[in-house]
C-alpha positions as CSV (number, residue, x, y, z in Angstrom):
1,X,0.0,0.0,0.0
2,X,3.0,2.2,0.8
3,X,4.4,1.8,-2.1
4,X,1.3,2.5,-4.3
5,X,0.1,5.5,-2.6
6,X,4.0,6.8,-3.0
7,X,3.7,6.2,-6.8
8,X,0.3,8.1,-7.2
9,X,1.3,10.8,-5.6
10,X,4.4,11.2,-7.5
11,X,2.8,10.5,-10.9
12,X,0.1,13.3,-9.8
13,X,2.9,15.4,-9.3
14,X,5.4,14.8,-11.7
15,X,4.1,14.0,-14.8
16,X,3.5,17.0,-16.9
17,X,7.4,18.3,-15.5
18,X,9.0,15.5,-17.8
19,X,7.0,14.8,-20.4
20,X,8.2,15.3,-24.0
21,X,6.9,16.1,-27.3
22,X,4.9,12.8,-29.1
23,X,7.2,13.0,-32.3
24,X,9.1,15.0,-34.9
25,X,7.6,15.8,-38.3
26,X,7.1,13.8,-41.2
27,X,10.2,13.3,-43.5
28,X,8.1,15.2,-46.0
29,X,7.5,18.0,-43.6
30,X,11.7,18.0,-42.7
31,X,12.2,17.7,-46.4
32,X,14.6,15.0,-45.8
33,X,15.0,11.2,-47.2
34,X,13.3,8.6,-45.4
35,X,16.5,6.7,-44.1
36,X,18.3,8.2,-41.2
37,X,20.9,10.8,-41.9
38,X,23.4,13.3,-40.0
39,X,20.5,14.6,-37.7
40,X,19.1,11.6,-36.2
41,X,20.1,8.6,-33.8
42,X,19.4,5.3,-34.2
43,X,19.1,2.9,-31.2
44,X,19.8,-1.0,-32.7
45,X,18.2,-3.1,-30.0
46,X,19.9,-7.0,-29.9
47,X,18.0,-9.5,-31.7
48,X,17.0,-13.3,-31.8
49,X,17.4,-15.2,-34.8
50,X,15.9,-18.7,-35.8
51,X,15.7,-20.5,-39.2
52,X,12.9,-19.6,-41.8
53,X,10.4,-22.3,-41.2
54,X,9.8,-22.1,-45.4
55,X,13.1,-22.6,-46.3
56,X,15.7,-23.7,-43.0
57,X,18.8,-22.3,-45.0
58,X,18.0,-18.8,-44.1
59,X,18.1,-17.1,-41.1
60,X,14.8,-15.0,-39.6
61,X,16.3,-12.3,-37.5
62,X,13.6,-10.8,-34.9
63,X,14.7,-6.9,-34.9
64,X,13.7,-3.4,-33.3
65,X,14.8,-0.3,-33.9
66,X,14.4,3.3,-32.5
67,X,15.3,6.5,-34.9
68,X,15.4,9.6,-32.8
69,X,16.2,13.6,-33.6
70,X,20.3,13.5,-33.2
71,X,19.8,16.9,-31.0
72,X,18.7,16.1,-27.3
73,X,17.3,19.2,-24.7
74,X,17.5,16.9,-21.3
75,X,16.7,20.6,-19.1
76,X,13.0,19.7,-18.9
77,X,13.5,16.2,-18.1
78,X,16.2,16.7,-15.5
79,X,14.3,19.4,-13.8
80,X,11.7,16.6,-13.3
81,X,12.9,13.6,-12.4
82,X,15.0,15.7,-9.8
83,X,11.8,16.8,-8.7
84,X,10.2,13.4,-8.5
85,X,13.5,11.8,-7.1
86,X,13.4,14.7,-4.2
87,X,10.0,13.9,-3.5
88,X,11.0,10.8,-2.5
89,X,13.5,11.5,-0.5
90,X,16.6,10.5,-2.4
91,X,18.9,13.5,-3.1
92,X,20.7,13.6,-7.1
93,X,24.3,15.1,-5.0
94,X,27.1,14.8,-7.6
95,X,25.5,12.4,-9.8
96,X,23.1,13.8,-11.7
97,X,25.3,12.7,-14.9
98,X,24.2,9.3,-14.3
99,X,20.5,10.3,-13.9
100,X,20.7,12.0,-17.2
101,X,22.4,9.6,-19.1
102,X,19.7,6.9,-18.0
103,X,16.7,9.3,-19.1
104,X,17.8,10.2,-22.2
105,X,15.5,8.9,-24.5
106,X,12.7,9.8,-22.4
107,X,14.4,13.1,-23.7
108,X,14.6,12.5,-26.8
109,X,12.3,12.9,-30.5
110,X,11.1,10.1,-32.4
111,X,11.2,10.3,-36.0
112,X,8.3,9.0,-38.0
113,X,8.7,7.5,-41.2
114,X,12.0,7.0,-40.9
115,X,13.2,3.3,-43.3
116,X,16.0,1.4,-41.5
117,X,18.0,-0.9,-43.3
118,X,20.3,-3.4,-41.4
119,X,23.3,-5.1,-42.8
120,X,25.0,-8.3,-40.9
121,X,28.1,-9.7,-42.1
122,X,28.2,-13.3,-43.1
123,X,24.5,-13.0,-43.9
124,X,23.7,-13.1,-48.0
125,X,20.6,-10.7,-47.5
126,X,20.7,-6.9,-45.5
127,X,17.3,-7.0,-43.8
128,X,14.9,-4.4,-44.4
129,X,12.7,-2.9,-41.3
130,X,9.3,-1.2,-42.0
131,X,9.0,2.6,-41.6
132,X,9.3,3.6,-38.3
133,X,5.7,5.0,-37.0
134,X,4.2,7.9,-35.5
135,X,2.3,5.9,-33.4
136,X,5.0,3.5,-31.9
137,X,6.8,7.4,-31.7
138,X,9.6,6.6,-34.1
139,X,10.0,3.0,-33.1
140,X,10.0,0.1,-35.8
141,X,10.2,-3.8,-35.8
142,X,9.3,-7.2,-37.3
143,X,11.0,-10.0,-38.7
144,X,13.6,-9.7,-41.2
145,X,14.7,-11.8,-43.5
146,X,18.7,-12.0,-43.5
147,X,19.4,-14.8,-46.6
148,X,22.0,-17.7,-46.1
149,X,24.2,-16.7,-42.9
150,X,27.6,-17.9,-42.3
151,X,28.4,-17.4,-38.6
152,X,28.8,-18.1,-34.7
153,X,26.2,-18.0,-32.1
154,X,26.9,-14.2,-31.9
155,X,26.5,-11.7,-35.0
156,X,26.8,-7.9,-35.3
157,X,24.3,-5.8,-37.0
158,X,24.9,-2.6,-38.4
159,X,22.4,0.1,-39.7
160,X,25.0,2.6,-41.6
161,X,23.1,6.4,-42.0
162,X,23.3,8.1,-44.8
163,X,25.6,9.9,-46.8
164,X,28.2,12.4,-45.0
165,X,27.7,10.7,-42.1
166,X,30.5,8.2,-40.6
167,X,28.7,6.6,-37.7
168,X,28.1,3.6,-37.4
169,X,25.2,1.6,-34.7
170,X,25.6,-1.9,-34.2
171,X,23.6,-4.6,-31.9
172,X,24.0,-7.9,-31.6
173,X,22.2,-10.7,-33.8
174,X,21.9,-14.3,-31.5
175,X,20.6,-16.8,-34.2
176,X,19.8,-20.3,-32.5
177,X,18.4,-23.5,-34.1
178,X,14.9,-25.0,-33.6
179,X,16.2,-27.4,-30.8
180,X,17.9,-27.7,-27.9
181,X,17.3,-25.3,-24.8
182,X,16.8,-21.8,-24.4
183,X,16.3,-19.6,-21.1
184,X,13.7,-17.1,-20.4
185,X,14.9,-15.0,-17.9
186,X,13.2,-12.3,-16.0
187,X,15.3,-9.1,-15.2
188,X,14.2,-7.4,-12.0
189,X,14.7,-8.9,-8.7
190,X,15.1,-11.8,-10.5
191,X,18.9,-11.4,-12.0
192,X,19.1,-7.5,-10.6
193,X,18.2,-6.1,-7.3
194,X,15.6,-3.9,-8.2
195,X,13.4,-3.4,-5.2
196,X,10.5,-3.1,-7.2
197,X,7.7,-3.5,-4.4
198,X,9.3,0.0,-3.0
199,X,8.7,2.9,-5.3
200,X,11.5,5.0,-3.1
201,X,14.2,2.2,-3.3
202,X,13.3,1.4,-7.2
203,X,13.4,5.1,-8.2
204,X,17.1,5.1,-6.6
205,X,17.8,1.9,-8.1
206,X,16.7,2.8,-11.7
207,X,18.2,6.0,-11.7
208,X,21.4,6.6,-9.4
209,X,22.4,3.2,-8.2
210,X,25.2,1.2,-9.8
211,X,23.4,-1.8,-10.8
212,X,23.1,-5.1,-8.8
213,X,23.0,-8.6,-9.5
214,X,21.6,-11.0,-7.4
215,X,24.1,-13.0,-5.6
216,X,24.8,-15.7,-6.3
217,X,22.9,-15.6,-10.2
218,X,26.0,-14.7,-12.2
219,X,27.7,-17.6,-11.1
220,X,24.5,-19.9,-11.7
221,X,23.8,-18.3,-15.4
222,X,26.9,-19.1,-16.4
223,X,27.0,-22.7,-14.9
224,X,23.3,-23.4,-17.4
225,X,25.7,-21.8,-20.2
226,X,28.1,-24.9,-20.0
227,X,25.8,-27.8,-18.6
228,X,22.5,-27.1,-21.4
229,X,25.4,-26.3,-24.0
230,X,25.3,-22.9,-24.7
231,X,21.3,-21.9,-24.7
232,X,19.3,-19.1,-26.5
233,X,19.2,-16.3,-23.7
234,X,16.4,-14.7,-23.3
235,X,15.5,-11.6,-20.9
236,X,12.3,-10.4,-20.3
237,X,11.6,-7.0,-18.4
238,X,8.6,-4.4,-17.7
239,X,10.8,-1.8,-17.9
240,X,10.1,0.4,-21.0
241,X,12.5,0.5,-24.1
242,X,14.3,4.1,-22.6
243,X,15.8,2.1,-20.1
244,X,17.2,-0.6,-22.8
245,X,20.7,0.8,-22.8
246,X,20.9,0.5,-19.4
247,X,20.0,-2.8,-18.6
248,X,21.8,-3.9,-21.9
249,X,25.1,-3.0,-20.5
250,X,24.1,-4.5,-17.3
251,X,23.6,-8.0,-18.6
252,X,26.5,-7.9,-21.4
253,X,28.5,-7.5,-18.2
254,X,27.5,-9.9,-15.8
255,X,25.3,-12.3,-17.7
256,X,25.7,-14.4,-20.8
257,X,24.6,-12.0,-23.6
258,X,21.0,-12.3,-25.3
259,X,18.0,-10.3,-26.6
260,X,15.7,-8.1,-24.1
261,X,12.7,-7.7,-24.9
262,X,11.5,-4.3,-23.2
263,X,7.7,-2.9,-23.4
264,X,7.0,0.1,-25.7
265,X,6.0,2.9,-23.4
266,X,4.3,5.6,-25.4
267,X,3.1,7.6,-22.3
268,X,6.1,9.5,-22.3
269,X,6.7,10.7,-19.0
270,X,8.2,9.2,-16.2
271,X,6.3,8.4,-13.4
272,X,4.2,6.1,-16.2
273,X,7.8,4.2,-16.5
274,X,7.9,3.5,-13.2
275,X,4.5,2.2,-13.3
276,X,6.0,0.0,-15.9
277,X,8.8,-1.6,-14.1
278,X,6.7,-1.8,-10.2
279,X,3.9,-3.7,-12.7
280,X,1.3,-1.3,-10.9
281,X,-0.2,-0.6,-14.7
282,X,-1.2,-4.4,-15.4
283,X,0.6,-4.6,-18.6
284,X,3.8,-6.6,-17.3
285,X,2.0,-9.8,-17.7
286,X,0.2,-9.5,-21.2
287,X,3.9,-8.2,-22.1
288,X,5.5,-11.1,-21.1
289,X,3.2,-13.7,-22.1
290,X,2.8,-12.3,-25.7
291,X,6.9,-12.5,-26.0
292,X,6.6,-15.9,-24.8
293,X,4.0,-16.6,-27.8
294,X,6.8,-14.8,-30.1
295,X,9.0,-17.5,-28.8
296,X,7.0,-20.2,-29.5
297,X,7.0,-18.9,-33.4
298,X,10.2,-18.6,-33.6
299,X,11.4,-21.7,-31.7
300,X,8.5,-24.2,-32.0
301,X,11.0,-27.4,-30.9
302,X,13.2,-25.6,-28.9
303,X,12.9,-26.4,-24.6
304,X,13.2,-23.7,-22.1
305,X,13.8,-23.2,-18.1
306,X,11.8,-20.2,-17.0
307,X,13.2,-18.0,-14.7
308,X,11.4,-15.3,-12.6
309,X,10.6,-14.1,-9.1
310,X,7.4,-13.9,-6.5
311,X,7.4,-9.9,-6.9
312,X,5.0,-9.5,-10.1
313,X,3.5,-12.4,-12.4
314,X,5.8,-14.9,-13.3
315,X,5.0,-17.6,-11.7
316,X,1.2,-17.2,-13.5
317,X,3.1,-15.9,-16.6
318,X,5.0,-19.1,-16.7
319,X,2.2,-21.5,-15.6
320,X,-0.1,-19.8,-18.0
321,X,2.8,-20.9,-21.3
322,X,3.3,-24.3,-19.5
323,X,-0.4,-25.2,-20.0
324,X,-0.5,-23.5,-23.4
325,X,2.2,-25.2,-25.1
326,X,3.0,-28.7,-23.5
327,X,6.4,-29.4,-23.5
328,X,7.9,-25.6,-24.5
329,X,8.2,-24.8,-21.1
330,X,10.6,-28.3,-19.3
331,X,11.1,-26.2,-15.8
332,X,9.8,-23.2,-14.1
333,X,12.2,-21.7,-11.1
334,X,10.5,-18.9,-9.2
335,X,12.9,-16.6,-6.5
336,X,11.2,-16.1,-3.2
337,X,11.7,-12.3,-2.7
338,X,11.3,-11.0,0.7
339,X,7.6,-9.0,1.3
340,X,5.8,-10.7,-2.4
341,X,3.3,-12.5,-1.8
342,X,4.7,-16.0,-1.1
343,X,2.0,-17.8,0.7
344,X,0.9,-21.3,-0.5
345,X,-2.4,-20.0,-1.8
346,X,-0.9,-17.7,-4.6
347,X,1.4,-20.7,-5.7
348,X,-0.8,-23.5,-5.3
349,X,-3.4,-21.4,-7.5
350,X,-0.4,-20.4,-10.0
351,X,0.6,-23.8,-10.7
352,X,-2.5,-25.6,-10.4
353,X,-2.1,-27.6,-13.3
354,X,1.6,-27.7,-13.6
355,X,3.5,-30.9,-12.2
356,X,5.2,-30.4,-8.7
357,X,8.2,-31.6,-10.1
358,X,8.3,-28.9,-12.7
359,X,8.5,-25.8,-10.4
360,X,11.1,-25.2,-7.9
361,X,10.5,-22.2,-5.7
362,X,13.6,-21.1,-4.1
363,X,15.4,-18.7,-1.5
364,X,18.5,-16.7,-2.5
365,X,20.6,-19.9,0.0
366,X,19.9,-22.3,-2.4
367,X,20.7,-20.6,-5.8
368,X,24.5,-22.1,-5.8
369,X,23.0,-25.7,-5.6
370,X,20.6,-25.1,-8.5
371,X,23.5,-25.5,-10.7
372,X,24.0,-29.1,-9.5
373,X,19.9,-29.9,-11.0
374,X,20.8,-32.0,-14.3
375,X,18.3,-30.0,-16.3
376,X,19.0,-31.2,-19.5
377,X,18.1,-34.5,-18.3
378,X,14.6,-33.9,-17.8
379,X,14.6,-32.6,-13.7
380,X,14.0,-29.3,-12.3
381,X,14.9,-29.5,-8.7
């Protein structure tokens, strides 16, 4: 209740201090060409990739992209999240160079209209993104077709502007056959310390602290790495695509490298953000389970180990795809986070109709000996 009353107060207060404008003009109206130039930004978000079901010899890469006005006026933005930050107690002091580098694109311009075209080297095909929208505020995705592809279980992408302009943005392409296992992975309070069932301690979290990892989860990730032979990683997140940068560097870091798949928040200020990431707006678990129906496409053979924690939805996320597709989902591991609802009521109603022996629901003491669970042999705790 604290923490909800905290949030509502701070969105009451906050929300029209950081807001920023809903997009840029039309290419037509800027009297520029469609793909992006000298004056814009583009944000390459990492991608899955998975072989065409028509024709297995080429590679489907699942890619996102954000094209953004190069020019970026954080005054308005910092004056509010300062604001909101104060509010709740927590002082910027001397780093305020770390708040504004993690709002950023909440100050930034999308740019409608804008064609992105993505080249990846050992791949016969560059793949070709539709326009970039005004209603997705300059963001654009879909599945791309990337030809025959020559290459290891990392590839970079590249999206090279126009003329005049030497930049280059890269991301990271992960393909992975249509076998084997993959992991799903939850990102906060899961893998991160996130504190997301305090506003106060998530607002300092998301915007001052260094970030986190659980203990102990590093060390386990990279133990399923080795023992289910180098898996398709997969992290899930509420937390809006703003915050992708962030939490990118965070898991290329600490965590064995894979696509995150953010949620599009078009509300554009703040306080709606952390709304997002708390899972006070009810959209973290249609999020989640329609990228886990995105999986399913793209991987229809492949197994996965579900990750998560007690503090939102996944353990009804994860029960939910379990029943849905019988045998995508092999185990579901839940972390028992101090204050969520833990009682036996919410799990025995979660998992109602999943096997015992398919969920393990476990305290941070026992993460080291989840490594020893032989996983790829068919047991989950």
């Amino acid at each position: 209740m604290r923490s909800t009353t905290l949030l509502s107060v701070l969105a009451l207060s906050a929300t029209q201090a950081i807001a920023r404008p809903a997009y840029y003009q039309t290419p037509d109206e800027r009297g520029l060409f469609d793909s992006p130039g000298v004056l814009d930004d583009v944000l390459l978000f990492d991608a899955p990739a998975f072989p065409d079901p028509n024709n297995p010899g080429n590679t489907i890469a699942n890619i996102q992209t954000y094209v953004s006005l190069r020019s970026i006026d954080l005054g308005v933005a910092t004056a509010g999240i300062t604001e909101l930050l104060s509010k709740a107690g927590i002082q910027v002091g001397n780093q305020l160079n770390t708040v504004q580098e993690r709002i950023k694109l909440f100050g930034s311009i999308g740019l409608p209209g804008k064609k992105v075209e993505v080249v990846v080297p050992g791949c016969s095909t560059s793949g070709k993104l539709p326009s970039t929208s005004a209603k997705d505020l300059g963001l654009a995705s879909g599945p791309v077709s990337l030809g025959t592809c020559v290459g290891a279980q990392e590839m970079v992408a590249t999206v090279v502007p126009g003329v005049f302009d030497e930049r280059r943005f890269n991301a990271s392409v992960f393909p992975s056959p249509n076998s084997g296992f993959g992991i799903i992975s939850d990102i906060d309070d899961t893998i991160k310390v996130s504190n997301v069932l305090d506003t106060a301690s998530l607002l300092k979290s998301t915007f001052l602290d260094e970030p986190k990892p659980v203990s102990g989860m590093p060390q386990l990730y990279s133990s399923l790495r080795t023992s289910l032979q180098n898996p398709q990683f997969i992290y899930l997140t509420g937390s809006p695509y703003q915050f992708y940068p962030f939490l990118n560097n965070f898991i290329d870091s600490t965590y064995p490298k894979g696509p995150i798949f953010t949620q599009n928040l078009t509300i554009l200020n703040i306080p709606a953000a952390i709304e997002f990431i708390s899972g006070s707006n009810g959209g973290t678990f249609t999020h989640k389970t329609n990228t886990i129906d995105r999986l399913k496409t793209m991987y229809p053979q492949k197994k996965w180990l579900a990750i998560g924690d007690s503090t939102q939805k996944d353990p009804e996320v994860y029960a939910s795809a379990f029943k849905k597709f019988p045998g995508f989902i092999s185990c579901i591991w839940i972390r028992r986070v101090d204050n969520a609802d833990n009682t036996d009521a919410r799990f025995k109603t979660a998992f109602a109709d999943v096997p015992a022996d398919k969920v393990k629901i476990f305290t941070d003491s026992e993460i080291p000996s989840l490594a020893t669970v032989d996983v790829a042999g068919g047991r989950c705790k």
